[in-house]
C-alpha positions in Angstrom: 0.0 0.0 0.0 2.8 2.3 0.9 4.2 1.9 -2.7 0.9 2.6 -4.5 1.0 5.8 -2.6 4.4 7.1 -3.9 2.9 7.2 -7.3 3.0 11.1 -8.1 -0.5 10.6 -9.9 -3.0 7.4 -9.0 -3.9 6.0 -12.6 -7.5 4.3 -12.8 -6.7 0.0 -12.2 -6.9 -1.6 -15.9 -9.3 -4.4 -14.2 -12.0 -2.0 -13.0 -12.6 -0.8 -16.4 -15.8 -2.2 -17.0 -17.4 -3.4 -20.6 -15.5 -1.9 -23.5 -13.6 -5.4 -23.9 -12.3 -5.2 -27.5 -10.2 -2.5 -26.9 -9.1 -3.9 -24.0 -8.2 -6.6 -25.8 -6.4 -5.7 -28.2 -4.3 -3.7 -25.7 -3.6 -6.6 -23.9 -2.6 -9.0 -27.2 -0.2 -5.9 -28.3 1.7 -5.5 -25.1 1.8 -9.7 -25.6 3.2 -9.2 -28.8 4.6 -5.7 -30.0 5.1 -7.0 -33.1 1.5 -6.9 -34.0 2.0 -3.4 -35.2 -0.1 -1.1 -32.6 -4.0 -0.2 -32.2 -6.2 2.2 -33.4 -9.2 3.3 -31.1 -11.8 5.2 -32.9 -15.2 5.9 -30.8 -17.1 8.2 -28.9 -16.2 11.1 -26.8 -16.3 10.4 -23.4 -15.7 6.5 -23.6 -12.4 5.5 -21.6 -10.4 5.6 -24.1 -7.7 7.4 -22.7 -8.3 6.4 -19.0 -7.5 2.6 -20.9 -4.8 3.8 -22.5 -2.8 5.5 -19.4 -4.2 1.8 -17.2 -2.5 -0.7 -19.5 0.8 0.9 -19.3 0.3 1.2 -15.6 -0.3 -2.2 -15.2 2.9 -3.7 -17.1 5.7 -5.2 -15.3 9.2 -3.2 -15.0 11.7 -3.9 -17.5 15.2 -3.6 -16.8 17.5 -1.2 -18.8 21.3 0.3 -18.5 21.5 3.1 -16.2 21.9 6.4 -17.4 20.9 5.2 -21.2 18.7 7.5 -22.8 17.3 5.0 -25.1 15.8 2.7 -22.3 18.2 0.0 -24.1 18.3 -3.9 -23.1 21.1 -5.1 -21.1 21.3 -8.5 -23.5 19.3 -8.2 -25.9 21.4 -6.6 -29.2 18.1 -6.0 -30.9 16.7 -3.2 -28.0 20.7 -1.6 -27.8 21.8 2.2 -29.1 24.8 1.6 -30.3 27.1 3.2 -27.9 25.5 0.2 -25.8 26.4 -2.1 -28.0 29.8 -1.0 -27.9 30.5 -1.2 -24.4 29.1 -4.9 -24.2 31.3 -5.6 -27.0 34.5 -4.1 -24.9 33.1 -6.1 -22.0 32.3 -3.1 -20.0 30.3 -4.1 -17.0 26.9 -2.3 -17.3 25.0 -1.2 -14.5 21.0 -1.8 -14.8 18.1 -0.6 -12.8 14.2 -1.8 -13.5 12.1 1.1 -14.4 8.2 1.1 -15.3 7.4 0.8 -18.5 7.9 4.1 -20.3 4.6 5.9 -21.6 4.9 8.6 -24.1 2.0 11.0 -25.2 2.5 12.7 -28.3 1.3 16.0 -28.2 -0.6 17.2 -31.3 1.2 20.2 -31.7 4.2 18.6 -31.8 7.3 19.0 -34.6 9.4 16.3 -36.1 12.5 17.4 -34.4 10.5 16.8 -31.2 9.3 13.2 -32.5 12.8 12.2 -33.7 15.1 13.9 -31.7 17.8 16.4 -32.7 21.6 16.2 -33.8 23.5 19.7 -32.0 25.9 20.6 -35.5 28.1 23.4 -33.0 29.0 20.4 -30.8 30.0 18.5 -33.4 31.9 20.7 -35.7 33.4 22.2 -32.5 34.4 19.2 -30.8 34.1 16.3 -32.9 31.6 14.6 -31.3 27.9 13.4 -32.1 25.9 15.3 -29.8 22.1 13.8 -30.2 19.3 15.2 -28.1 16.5 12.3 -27.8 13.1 13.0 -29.0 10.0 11.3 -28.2 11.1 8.4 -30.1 13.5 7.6 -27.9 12.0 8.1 -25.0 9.0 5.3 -26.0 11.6 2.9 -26.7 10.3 -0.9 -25.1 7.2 1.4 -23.9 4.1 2.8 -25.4 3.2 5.7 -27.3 0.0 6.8 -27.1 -1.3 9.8 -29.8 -4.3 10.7 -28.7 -6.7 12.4 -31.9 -4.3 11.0 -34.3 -6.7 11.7 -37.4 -5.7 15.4 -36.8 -2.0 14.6 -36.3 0.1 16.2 -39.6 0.6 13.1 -42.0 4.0 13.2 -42.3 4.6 12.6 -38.4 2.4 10.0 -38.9 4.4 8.5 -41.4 7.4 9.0 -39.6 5.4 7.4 -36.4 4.6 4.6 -38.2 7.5 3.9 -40.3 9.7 3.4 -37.0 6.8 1.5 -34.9 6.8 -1.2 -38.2 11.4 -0.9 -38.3 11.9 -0.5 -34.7 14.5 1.9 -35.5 14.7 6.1 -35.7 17.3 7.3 -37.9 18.3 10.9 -37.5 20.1 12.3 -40.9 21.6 16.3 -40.8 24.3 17.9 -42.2 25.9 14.3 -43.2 26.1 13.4 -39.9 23.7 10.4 -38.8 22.3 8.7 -35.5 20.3 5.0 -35.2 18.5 4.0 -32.4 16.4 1.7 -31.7 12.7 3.0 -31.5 10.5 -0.2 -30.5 7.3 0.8 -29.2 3.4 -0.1 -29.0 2.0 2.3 -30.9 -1.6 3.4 -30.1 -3.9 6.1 -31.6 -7.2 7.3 -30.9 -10.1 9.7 -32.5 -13.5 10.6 -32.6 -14.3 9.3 -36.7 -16.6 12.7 -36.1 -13.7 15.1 -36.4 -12.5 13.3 -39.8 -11.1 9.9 -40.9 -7.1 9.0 -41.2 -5.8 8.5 -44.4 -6.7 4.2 -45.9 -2.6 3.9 -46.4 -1.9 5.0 -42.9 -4.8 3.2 -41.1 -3.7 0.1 -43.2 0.0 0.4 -41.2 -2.4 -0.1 -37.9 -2.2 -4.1 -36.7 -5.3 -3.6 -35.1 -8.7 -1.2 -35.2 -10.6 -1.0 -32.2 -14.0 0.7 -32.8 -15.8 2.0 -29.4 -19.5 2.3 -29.1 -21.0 4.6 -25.8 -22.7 1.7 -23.4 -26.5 1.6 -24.1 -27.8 0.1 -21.2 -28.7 2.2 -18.0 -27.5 -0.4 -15.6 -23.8 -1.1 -16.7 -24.1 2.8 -16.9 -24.4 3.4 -13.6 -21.9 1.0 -12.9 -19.9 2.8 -14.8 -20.4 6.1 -13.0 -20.3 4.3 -9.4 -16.6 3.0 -10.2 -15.8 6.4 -11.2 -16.9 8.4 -8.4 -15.6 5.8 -6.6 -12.1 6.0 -7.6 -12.1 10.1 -7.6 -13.0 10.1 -3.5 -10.3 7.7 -2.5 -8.3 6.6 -5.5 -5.7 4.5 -3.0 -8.5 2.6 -1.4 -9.7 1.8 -5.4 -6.3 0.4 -6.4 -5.8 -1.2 -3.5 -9.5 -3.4 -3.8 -8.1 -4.4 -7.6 -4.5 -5.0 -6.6 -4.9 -8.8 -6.4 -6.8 -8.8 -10.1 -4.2 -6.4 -11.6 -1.1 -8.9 -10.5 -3.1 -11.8 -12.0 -3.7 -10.0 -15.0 0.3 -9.1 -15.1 1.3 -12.5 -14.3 -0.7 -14.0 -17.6 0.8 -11.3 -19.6 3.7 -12.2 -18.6 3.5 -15.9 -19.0 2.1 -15.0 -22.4 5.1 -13.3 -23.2 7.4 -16.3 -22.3 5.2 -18.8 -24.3 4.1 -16.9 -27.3 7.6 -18.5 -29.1 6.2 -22.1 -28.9 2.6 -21.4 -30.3 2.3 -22.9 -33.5 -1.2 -21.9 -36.3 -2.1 -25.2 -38.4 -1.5 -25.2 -41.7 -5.0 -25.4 -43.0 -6.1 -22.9 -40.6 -3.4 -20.3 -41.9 -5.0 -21.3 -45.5 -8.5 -20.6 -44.2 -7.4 -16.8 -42.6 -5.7 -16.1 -46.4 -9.2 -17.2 -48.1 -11.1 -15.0 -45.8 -8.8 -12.1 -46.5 -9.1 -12.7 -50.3 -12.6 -13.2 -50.3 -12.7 -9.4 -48.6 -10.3 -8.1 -51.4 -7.7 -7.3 -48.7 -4.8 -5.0 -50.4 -1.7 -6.2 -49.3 -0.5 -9.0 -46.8 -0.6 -7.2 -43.9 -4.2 -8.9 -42.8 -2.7 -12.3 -43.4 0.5 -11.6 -41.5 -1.4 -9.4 -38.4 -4.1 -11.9 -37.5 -1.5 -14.9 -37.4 0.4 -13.0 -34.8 -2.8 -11.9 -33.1 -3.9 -15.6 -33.0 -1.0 -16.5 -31.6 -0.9 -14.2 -29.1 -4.4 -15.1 -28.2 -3.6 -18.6 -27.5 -0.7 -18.0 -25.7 -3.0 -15.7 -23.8 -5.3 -18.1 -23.2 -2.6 -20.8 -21.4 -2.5 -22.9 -25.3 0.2 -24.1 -27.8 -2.1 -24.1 -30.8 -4.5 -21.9 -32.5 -7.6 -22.9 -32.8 -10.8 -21.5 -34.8 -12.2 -19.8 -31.6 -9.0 -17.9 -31.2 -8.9 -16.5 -34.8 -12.2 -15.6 -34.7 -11.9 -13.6 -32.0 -9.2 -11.3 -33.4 -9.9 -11.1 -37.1 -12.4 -8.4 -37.2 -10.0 -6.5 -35.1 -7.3 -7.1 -37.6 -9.5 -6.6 -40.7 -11.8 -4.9 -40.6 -9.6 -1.1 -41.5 -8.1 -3.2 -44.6 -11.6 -3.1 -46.5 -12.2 -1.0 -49.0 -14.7 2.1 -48.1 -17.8 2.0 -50.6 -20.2 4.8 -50.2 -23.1 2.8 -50.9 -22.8 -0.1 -48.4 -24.9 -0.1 -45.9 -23.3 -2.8 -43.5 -20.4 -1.5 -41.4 -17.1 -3.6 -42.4 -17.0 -5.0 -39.0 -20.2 -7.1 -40.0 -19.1 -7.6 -43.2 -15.9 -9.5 -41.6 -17.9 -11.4 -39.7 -20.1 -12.8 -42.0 -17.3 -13.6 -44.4 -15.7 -15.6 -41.1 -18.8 -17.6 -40.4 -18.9 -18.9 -43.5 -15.8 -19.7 -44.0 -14.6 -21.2 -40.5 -17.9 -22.7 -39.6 
């Protein structure tokens, strides 16, 4: 209890967020597997999407980095090292580490790309010889999460630049003929009301997932709702404290999800079967195909299992589809149905 109450600011526990269980979802199966390419939550004002947002990243285990490294890099792993990390392990310089939380980075809308990417200081090093980098936003998300909330009013060529390093994992900072790598691997998530306009399709297409959140209808589960709330806002440290046991159990299967994800294996005829569906939705591009394979899999391994089965991809694939199809004025089903009817038919 004492430690809760060092936090600066309480954040709202991930487990008392009640209903709006796709997104949480696919929060959850992205911190299980960052590779998965991010989330997009489009929905309603006023619908937890941020409060969600700022939980998830509160509820994560610490991860252990070098001291003093501005880039939040791994102490083994070569593929989460700057390079000045890399070259002290390579000199067999012993490292000291420190486990910090898990970094979360909002992206403010007014923000430039020397802010996003970080900056390269030319006096330093035409006075001194050195490469003098000042880390940007980027950096700072490294093995955390970076969270842009309105993203459909975010400039397009930040998003590019956003999502360009979220899909490489690296930042590369060119000036002057002087250039700096480091490694940028992040969960990236966005959110937006479709009211105030829609992102561009080749951008939401670079999405892994696409979380769509509806206000909660039904007067009961509203006032639920409201309860928790006020709840939390009287005595926040008695509300965390009441979930504490439910947020370490949640943190302990993400983190045995995490470990097992490796041995999860998708049946052939079952990767087949998630190709046809795509095809049959006219799809552009393989990212549908490779995105619900690796949410499937992070499903099971959510889920305690070694194999995917049917249940597993169809829980996912209208998350991981339904942003791919191709907008036509004149439908009037939404695409999320449309995915889902193409899925019954096709795994039933």
């Amino acid at each position: 209890m004492n430690k809760i109450k060092k936090q600066t600011r309480p954040v709202f526990p991930f487990t008392a967020i009640i209903g709006q269980e796709e997104m949480k979802l696919a929060l959850v199966l992205n911190v299980i597997d960052p590779k998965i390419g991010g989330v997009m939550i489009m929905g309603d004002r006023g619908t937890g999407k941020s409060t969600t947002i700022r939980a998830i990243a509160d509820l994560l285990p610490e991860i252990e980095v070098i001291s003093d490294d501005i880039f939040n890099s791994h102490p083994y792993d070569y593929d989460l090292m700057s390079d000045l990390a890399k070259q002290q392990v390579e000199k067999q310089i012993n490292l000291a580490t420190q486990f910090i939380k898990v970094p979360m980075v909002d992206l403010p809308l007014g923000a430039t790309e020397d802010r996003l990417c970080g900056t390269i200081d030319i006096e330093k090093a035409l006075n001194e010889g050195v490469k003098s980098f000042e880390p940007g936003l980027l950096a700072k998300a490294n093995r955390g999460i970076l969270y842009v909330d309105e993203v459909n009013l975010l400039d397009d060529h930040l998003v590019d630049i956003l999502l360009d390093s979220a899909a490489s994992g690296w930042n590369t900072v060119e000036r002057e003929g002087i250039s700096i790598r480091h490694p940028a691997r992040f969960v990236l998530v966005g959110s937006g009301n479709p009211e105030e306009g829609e992102l561009r399709p080749q951008l939401l297409d670079r999405f892994g997932m696409h979380a769509e959140i509806k206000t909660v209808k039904d007067p009961s589960l509203r006032v639920q709702i409201v309860e928790q709330r006020t709840k939390f806002d009287q005595d926040p440290y008695s509300c965390i404290d009441e979930f504490h046991d439910k947020q370490n159990e949640l943190k302990e299967s993400i983190i045995v999800a995490q470990k097992n994800l490796a041995n999860v294996v998708i049946d052939y005829d079952l990767k087949v079967k998630i190709s046809q569906i795509c095809s049959v939705l006219n799809v552009d591009g393989l990212r549908g195909d490779i995105v619900t394979n690796r949410a499937a899999k992070a499903f099971a391994a959510y889920c305690n299992k070694d194999e995917v089965n049917v249940d597993d991809v169809k829980k996912v694939i209208t998350l991981c589809l339904r942003h791919r199809l191709r907008k036509d004025p004149l439908d009037t089903i939404d695409s999320g149905t449309k995915v889902d009817q193409v899925v019954n038919e096709i795994l039933s």
